[in-house]
N, C-alpha and C positions, 0 to 999 in steps of 0.2 A: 114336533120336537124342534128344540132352538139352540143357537150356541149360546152357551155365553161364559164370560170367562169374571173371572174378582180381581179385582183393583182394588190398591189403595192409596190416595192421595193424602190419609188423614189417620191411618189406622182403621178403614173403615172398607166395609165390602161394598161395591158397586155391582150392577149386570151392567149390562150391556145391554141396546135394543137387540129386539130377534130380528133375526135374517132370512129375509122372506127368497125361499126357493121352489123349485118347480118341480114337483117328483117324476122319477124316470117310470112312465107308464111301460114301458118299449121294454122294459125288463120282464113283465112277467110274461109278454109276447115270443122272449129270446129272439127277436129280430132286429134286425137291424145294427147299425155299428156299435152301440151300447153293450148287446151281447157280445160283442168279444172283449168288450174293455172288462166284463165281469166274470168271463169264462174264467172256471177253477176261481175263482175267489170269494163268491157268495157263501156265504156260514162259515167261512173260514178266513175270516179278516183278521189274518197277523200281521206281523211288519211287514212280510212280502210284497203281501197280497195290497193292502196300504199304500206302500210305496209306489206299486205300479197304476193304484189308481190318481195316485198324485201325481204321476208322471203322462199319464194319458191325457189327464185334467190340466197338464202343462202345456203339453203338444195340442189341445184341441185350442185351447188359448191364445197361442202360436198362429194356429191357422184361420183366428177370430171365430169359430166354431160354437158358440155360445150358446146354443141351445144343449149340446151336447157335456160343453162343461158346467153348465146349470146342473143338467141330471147326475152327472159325477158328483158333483159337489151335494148332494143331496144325499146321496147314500153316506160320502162321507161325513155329512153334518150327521148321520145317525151313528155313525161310531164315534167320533168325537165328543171329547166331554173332558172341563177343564180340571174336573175333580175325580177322574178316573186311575185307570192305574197309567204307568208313563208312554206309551204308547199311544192311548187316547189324548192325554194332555196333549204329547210333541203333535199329535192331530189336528187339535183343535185350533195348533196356530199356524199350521202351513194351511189348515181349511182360511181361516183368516186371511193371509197375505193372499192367496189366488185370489178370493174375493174381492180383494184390495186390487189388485193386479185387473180380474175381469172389471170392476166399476170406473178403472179408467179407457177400456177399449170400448166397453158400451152401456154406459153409468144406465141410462133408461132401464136397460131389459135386467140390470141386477138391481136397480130400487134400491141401491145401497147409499140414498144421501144422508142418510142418520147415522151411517158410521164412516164417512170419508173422512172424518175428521180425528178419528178413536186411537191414531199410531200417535199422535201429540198429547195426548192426553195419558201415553203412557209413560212419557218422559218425568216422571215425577222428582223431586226435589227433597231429600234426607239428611238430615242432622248428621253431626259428625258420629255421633254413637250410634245413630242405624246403620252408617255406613261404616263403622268397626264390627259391625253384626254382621253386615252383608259381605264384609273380605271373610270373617270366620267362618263362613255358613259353608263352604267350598275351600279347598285350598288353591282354587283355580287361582286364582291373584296374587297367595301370599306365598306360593310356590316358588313365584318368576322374582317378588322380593327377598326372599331366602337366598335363590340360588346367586341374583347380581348382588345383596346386601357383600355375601362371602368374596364375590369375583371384586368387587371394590374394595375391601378392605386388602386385601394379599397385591391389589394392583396400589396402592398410592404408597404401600408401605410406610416409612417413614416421615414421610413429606409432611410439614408443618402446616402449609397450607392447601387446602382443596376446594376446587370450584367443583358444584354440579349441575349442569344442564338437566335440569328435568323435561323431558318432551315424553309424557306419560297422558293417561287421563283417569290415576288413579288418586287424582287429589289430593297426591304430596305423603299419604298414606302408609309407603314405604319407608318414610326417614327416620321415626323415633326410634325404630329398632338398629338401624344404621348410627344413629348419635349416642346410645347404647351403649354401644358396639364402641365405636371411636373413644371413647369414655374412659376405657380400661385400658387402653394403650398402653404397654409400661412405659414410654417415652411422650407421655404426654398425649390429650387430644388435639389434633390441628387445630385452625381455625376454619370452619366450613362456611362457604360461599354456596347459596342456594339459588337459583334461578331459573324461572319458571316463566314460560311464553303466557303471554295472557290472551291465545287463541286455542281453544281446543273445539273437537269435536261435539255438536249435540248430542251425545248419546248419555243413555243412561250406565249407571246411577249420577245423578246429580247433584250437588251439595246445595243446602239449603245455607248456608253462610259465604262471604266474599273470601277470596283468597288472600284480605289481605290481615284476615281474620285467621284463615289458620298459618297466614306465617309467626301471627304475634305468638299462636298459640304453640307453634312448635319452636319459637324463639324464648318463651318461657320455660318447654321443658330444656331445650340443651343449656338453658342457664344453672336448671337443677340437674342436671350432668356435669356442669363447670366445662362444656363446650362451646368456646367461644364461637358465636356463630350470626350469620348477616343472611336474611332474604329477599329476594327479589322477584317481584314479579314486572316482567317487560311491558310498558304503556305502551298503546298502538295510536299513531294518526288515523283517522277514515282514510280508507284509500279510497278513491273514484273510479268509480264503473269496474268496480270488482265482487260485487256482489252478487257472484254467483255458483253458491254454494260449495263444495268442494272445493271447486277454484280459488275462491275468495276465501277458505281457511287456509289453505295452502298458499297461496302468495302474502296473508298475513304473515305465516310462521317464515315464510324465506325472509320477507321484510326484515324479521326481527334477529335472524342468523346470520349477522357480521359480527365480526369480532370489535368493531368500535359499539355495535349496542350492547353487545353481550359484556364488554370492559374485560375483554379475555387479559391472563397477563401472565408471563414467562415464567414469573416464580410461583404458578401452584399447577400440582397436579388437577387434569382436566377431566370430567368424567360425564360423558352423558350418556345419561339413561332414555332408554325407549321401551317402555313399557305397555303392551297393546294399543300401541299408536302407529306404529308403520305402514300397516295394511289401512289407513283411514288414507293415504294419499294415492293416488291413483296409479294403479301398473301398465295403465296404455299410454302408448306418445301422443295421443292426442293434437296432434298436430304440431309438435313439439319434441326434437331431439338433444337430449335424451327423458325420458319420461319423467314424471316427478317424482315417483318413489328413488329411482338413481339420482336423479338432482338434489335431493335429498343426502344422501348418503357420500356424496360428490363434496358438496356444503360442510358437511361434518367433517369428513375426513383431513378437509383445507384446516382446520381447527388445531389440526394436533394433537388427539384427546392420548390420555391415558389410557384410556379403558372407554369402548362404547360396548352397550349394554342392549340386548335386541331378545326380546321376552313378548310372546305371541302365543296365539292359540295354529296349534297343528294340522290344519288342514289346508286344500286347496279350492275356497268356495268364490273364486273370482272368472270364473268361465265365461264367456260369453253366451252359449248355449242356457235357455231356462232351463231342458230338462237334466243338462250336467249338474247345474247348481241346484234344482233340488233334489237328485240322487244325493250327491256329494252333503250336501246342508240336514236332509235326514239320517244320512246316517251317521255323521259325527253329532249335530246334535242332540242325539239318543242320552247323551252321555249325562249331560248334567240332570236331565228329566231321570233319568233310571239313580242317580246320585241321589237328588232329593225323595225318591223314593226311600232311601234306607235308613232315615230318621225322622223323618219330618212327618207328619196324622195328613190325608189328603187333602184336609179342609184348611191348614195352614194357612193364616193369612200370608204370612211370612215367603213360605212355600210358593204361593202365588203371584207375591210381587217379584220374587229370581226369576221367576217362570215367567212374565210378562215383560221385562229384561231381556230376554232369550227370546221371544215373541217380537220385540221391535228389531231385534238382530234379524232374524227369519222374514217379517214383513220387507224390510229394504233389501233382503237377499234374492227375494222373490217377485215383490212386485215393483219394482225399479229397473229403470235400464240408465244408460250415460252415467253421467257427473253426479246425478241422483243416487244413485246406487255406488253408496258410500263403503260398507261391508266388504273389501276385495282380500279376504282371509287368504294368503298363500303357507304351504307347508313349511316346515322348518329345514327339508330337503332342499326347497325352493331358496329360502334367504340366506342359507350358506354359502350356493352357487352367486346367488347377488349381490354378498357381501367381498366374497373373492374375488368376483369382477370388477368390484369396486376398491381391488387393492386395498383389501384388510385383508389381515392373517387372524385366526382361530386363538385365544386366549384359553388353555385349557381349564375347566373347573378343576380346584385342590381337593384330596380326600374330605380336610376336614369339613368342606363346604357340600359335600353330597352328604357325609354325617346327619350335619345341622338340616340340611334338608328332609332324609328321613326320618330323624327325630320328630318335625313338624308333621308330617305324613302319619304316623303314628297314633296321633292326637285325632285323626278324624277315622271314616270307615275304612274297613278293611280291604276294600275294596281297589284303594289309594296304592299305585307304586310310584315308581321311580325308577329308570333305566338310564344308561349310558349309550350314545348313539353318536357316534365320531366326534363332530365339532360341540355335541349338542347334552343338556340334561332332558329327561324330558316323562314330563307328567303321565302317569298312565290310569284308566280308568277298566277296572279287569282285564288288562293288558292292552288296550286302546288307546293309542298314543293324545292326548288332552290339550296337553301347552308345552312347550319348546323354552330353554332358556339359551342362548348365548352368550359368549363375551368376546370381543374386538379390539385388535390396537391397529392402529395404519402403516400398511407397509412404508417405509422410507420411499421418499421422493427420490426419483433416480435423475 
């Protein structure tokens, strides 16, 4: 038996090669360390039992142990399966990342040079109308633009003119319904100021057209709203000897946050949004006080804004421990796997490409360490505390904007809530906390 998972780069289904493993003979002996990694779990692999073989298969990895997590991974490769129910699927790609993870401690005895290459190949490139599919398919995305679309319109009020810093990587995706929205003002639409770093994250989903293409295209619809409106996306010089990954997105993006590139100016309300982009900046000082996600937050605050906008998914998967992060990484992302279960046929192509999405999120969470390991998800508990340190106070969400939110909820499974959590709104999946929304002003300068 072999793994293999479906792709699409084209509409079309791919495998993947097989993954040649080593079966654990030493099982049917019950001797040796193997039987206790499988003690109570044999014929009865549920998530538990799962879990803790993926956590064994972490620690033996850890200890460079690779004969051992060979044989782990073996059992695992036979529950695993990308067209199973969601339990096998979320299997099949933490069985992936270790793999990924073992073929760089000792590529030889995993034989893995036909798939060292397979986490780039899942970064694929979608149209503007697959990637209107791919926000509908979950309200994971359009939960966190509901809930800031509301928090920015009650925050600029009246104000004729508004700039907004987009620092998202949802491809601008959020605005029509925000220009919309501004549209019906009874005192008129402002004039909106768009602007957009032109450094973002590799992560999927990625747009198959340039950005400078959906600015025309979102400057043609707020034409047909009769919103006057202007975009920008910010040009980058090459910086030298800064290419190195994380680093080099992050010292692009401060590059570009001054207020002489951004043409910040007194007379508009200021408004930036951060839409699952925070956690892409690193939370260690790495040699460097204070860290960049607070330099970050430092930077913005100097700005002034009206309203900042901090919409993330709810967990804590930035550990330094591997077997923290993949306890923590299985069992949140349970969530979207058991989600796509409850409309989608298992052979979905569709289904499969969200699912291998979630696949390159899990590969970097697992087999990455340093500046590599981009993914450092923290809770929504977490960036209240570091917003507040960073001298912002809490912007509460308004009734009518939790309404607008469960109305959208509504619209998908039943499964979908919505809770109130002090500073925070926050996405629930059968009561399991999903994505976080907040809003921010900067305390006064004392």
């Amino acid at each position: 038996m072999h793994v293999t998972i479906c792709l699409s780069l084209s509409n079309r289904m791919k495998a993947v090669p097989p993954i040649p493993l080593t079966p654990p003979s030493s099982i049917s002996r019950n001797e040796g360390p193997l039987s206790r990694v499988f003690k109570g779990c044999l014929g009865t692999l549920d998530a538990n039992c799962i879990e803790k073989l993926l956590l064994h298969c972490g620690g033996a990895l850890e200890r460079n142990d690779i004969t051992l997590a060979q044989q782990i991974m073996w059992v695992l490769n036979n529950v695993a399966s990308s067209v199973g129910d969601p339990n096998q699927r979320l299997t099949s790609w933490f069985l992936r990342a270790l793999i990924s993870r073992a073929s760089r401690v000792c590529p030889s005895a995993m034989n893995m040079e036909a798939s060292l290459g397979a986490h780039v190949a899942r970064v694929r490139s979608i149209s503007v109308t697959q990637l209107a599919g791919y926000v509908d398919l979950l309200p994971w995305q359009s939960f966190g633009f509901c809930a800031s679309n509301g928090a920015i319109c009650k925050a600029i009020g009246s104000s004729q003119r508004v700039h907004i810093l987009d620092i998202s990587i949802s491809h601008c995706m959020q605005w029509p319904t925000l220009i919309d929205s501004l549209s019906k003002r009874p005192e008129g639409a402002p004039l909106v100021r768009l602007t957009v770093p032109s450094t973002r994250p590799h992560v999927p989903p990625l747009l198959s057209m340039s950005y400078e293409e959906v600015g025309h295209r979102l400057s043609n619809f707020a034409k047909s709203r009769d919103v006057p409106f202007d975009f920008r996306m910010i040009p980058f010089e090459d910086l030298p000897n800064l290419r190195d990954g994380v680093k080099f997105h992050h010292e692009l993006l401060m590059e570009q946050l001054n207020p002489s590139v951004l043409d910040l100016r007194d007379d508009e309300a200021l408004v930036v949004n951060c839409q699952n982009s925070v956690h892409y900046l690193p939370d260690e000082a790495l040699g460097i006080d204070p860290c960049y996600r607070d330099e970050f937050l430092e930077r913005i605050r100097g700005f002034h804004p009206t309203i900042v906008t901090v919409v993330d998914e709810d967990y804590d998967l930035g550990h330094a421990s591997l077997s923290s992060r993949i306890s923590s990484c299985f069992n949140y992302l349970w969530i979207p796997f058991d989600a796509l279960e409850t409309f989608l046929p298992k052979d979905s192509c569709q289904r499969l490409e969200y699912e291998a999405d979630i696949g390159f999120k899990i590969e970097n969470i697992i087999a990455f360490e340093g500046l590599q390991r981009t993914e450092r998800l923290e809770s929504g508990t977490r960036l209240v505390q570091r917003m507040k340190k960073a001298q912002f106070y809490s912007v509460p969400f308004m009734e009518d904007t939790a309404k607008e939110v469960k109305r959208l909820l509504d619209e998908h499974a039943s499964g979908w809530g919505m809770k109130r959590d002090d500073d925070m709104l926050v996405l629930t999946w059968k009561g399991h906390n999903a994505v976080f929304a907040t809003a921010w002003a900067p305390q006064p300068f004392q």
